[in-house]
N, C-alpha and C positions, 0 to 999 in steps of 0.2 A: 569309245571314249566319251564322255562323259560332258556337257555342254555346260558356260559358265551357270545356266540360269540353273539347270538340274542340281551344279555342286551347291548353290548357292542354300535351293529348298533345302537339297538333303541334309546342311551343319544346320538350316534354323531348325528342321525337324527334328533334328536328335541334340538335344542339349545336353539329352543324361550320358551321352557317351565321351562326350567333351569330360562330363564333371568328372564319370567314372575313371574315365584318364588322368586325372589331375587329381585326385581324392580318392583311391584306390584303395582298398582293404591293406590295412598296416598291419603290420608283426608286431609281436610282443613287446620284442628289443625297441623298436620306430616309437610304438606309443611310450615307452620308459622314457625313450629319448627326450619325447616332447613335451612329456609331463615335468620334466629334471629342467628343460628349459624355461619352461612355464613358471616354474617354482624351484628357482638355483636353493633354496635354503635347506629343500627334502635332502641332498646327497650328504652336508654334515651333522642333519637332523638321523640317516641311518646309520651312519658313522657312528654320531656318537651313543644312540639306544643297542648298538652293538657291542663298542667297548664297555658298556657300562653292563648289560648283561654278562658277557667272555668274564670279563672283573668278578662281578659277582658272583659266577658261578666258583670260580679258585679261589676267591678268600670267602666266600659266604656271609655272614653278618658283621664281620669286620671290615668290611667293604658299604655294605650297605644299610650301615647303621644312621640317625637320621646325623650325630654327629660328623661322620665321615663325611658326608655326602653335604653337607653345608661349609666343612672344611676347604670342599672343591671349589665352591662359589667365593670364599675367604681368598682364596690363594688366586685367582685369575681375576679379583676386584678391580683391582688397578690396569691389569691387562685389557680385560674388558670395554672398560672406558677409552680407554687411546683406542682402541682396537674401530669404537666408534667414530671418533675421530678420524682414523685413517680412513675407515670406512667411505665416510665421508668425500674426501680427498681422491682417491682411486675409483670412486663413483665415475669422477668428471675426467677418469684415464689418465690421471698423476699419478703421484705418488709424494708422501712426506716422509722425510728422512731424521725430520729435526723434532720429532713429534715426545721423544722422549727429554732431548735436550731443553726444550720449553716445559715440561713437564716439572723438568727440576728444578729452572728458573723460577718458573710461578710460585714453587712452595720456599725455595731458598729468598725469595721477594716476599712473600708470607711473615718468614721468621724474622729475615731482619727489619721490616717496618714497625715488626711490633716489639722487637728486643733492642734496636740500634736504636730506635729515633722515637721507641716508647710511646703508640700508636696504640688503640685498643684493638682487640684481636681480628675484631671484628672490620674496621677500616683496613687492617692488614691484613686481611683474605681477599677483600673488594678489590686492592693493590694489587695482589697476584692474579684476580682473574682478569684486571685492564693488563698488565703485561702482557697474559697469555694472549688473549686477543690482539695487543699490538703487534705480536711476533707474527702473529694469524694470517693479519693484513698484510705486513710487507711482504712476507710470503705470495699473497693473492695479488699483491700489485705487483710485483717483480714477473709471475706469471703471467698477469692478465695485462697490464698494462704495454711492460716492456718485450713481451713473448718469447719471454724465456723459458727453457726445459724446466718442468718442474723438479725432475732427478737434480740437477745441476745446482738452481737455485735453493732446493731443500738440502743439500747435500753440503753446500758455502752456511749455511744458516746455520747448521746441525753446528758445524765448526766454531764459525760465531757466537753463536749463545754459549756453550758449553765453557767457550773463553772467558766470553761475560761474566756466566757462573762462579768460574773460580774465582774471577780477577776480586768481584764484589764481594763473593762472600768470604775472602781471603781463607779459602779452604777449610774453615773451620766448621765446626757440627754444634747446632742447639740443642743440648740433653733433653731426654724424653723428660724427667724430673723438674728441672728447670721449665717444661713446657708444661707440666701437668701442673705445676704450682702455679704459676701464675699467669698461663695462656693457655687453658685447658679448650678452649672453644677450635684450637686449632687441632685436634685432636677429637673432635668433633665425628669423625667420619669411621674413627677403629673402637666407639663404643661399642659395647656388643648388651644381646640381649634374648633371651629365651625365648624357645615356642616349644613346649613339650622338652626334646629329647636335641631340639634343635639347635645351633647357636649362629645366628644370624649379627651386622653390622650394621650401620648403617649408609655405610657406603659400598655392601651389596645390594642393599635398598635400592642406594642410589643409582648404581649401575643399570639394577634391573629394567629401574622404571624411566631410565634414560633410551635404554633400549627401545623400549615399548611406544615412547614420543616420536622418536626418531624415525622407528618405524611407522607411526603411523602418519606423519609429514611426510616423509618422500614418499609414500603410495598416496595421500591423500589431498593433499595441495597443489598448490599450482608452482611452487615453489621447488616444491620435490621433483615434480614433474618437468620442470626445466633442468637439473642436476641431470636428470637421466639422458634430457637431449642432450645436454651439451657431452656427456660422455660417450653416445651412442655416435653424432656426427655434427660437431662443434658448428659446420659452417651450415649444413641444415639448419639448425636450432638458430643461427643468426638469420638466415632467409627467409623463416617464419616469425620471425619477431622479437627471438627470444636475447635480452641484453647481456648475451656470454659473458663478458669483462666484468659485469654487476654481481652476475651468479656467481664466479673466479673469487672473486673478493670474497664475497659473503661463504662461500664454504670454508674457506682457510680460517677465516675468521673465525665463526664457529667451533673449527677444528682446532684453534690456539687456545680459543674458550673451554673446551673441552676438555684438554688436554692441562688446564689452568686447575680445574672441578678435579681432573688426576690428581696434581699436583698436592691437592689438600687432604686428597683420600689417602696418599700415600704417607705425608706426615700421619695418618692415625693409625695408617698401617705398621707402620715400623718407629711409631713415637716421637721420634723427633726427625729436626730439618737436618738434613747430610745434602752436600752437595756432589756428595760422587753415589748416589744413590740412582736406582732406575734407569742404569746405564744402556741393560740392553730393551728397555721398551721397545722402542724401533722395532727394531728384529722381531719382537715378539707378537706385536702390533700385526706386524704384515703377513707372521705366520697364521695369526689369526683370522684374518680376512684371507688370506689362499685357500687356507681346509676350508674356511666360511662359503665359499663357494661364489664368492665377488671377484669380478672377471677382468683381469690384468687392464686388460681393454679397455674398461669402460663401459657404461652404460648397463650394468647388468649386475645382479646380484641384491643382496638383502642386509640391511645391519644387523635381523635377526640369527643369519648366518654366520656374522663373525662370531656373535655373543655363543653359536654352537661349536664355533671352532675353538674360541678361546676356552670351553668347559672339554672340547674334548681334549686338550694336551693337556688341561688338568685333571681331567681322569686319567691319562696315560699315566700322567706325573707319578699322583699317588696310587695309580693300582701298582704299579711296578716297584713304589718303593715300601709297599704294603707285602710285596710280595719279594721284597731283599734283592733285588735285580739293580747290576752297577746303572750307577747315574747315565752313563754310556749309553747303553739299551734306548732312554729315553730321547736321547737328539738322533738314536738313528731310527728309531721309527717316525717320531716326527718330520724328519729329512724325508722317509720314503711318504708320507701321507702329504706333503709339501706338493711332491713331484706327481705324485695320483693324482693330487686334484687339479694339478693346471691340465694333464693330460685329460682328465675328465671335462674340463669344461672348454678341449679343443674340440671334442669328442659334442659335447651338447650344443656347443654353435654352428657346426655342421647342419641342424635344425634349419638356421637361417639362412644360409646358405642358399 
């Protein structure tokens, strides 16, 4: 048997059996794992270079013409955006339920500042996007302040505004006509405009390069980088310093703001202010960030991931209906790609474990 001072030489003497113990030669599947954890955005980054190949390969240039394929970025414009917005939100391990319902506030607050109360269009966009943000904040102070469930509080909110919605806009819809003649600036966002073969908006523009901001503040700031503590483990992120309640607020906010910029992309999308428009955002929102690979939890994931999830249900969208397949087909694959990817990302937190 072996004496304490002998055990003592023998672990300072061998350190590499320690390491070797602890950092062991990994499997293929270990490193896939770690790399998927490392970078949550690759899983709906091969997702979707796969549906868009399978696609391509069954309808061939009907599929992959430049028009089609800008068609895709058209049609998830608007989803895209909230999608950041939620993103957002589920970052810090909430969730927003009301993200669509503010959505269509913002732009129904849009139309009528500028048609009710004869406003230039211009101060009546600025209008919709302080709304959105007001809605932002009570949101973030109902959370942060009173610590209340986000589900619950966004879920009362969803209810609230939508009431709002009608009650103000006494359900009535601004004609696309009526808006192009003399408030065409609110219409702003569904100009379109050539590249070659391509046709682009400017409110895929806008999305893109929303994306691209967004991503690079919460990886590069100090800012971002409190959103992910406080998702990761809230009362951590307060023992180091970080002012949770301040971040709470300031993300909802944002996310009202956000989802305000929806608001106005969606009148150019579909021409005029309806207030039963954009109904299922929500839904669509969250589906977006689950295949995006942003982790129920919190603290993990990427906004570039939703923007990959939101382009893969719209390539699902139109390959399927490119390819005459009932509408059906397309929410029950989506439903199964839903339920993969939380399994997958039970799967990739195992990592941390």
């Amino acid at each position: 048997m072996s004496t304490p001072q002998s055990y003592e030489a023998a672990v300072a003497g061998s350190p590499q059996t320690v390491a070797e113990f602890d950092h062991g030669p990994q499997s293929f599947i270990q490193r896939f794992q770690h790399a998927l954890h490392v970078t949550p955005s690759l899983v709906p980054l091969i997702v979707l270079l796969l549906s868009t190949v399978i696609f391509g390969l069954l309808l061939g240039s009907k599929f992959f013409s430049p028009f089609a394929l800008t068609l895709i970025l058209q049609q998830v414009g608007i989803v895209g955006i909230v999608a950041c917005a939620q993103s957002l939100v589920i970052l810090t391990a909430g969730i927003d339920l009301s993200v669509g319902a503010i959505m269509v506030l913002s732009s129904v607050v849009m139309g009528q500042f500028t048609f009710r109360y004869g406003l230039p269009p211009v101060i009546g966009v600025g209008c919709g996007l302080i709304c959105g943000t007001l809605c932002g904040y009570i949101n973030g102070w109902l959370v942060a302040k009173m610590k209340l469930p986000p589900f619950i509080v966004t879920l009362g909110m969803w209810q609230i505004i939508l009431a709002t919605n009608f009650l103000y806009s006494a359900n009535e819809t601004i004609r696309s006509q009526e808006i192009a003649e003399q408030a065409a600036f609110l219409q702003f966002f569904g100009e379109k405009f050539k590249v070659g073969g391509a046709v682009f908006t400017y409110g895929v523009i806008f999305m893109v390069a929303l994306v691209l901001l967004l991503a690079y503040v919460l990886r590069h700031t100090a800012w971002g980088r409190h959103v992910y503590a406080v998702g990761d483990d809230k009362e951590a992120a307060e023992l180091s310093g970080v002012n949770t309640d301040k971040v709470l607020i300031s993300v909802y906010m944002l996310s009202g703001l956000i989802c305000a910029f929806a608001g106005w992309a969606l009148i150019g999308r579909i021409g005029s202010v309806s207030p039963t428009s954009g109904q299922l955002a929500n839904i669509e929102s969250i589906t977006a960030v689950v295949i995006g690979g942003i982790s129920l939890f919190g603290g993990r994931g990427s906004v570039l991931g939703s923007f990959f999830g939101a382009l893969i249900v719209g390539v699902f969208t139109l390959g399927l209906r490119l390819l005459g397949a009932d509408a059906q087909w397309t929410y029950l694959l989506i439903g199964a790609l839903i339920i993969a990817a939380v399994a997958v990302d039970q799967w990739i937190r195992k990592v941390s474990v």
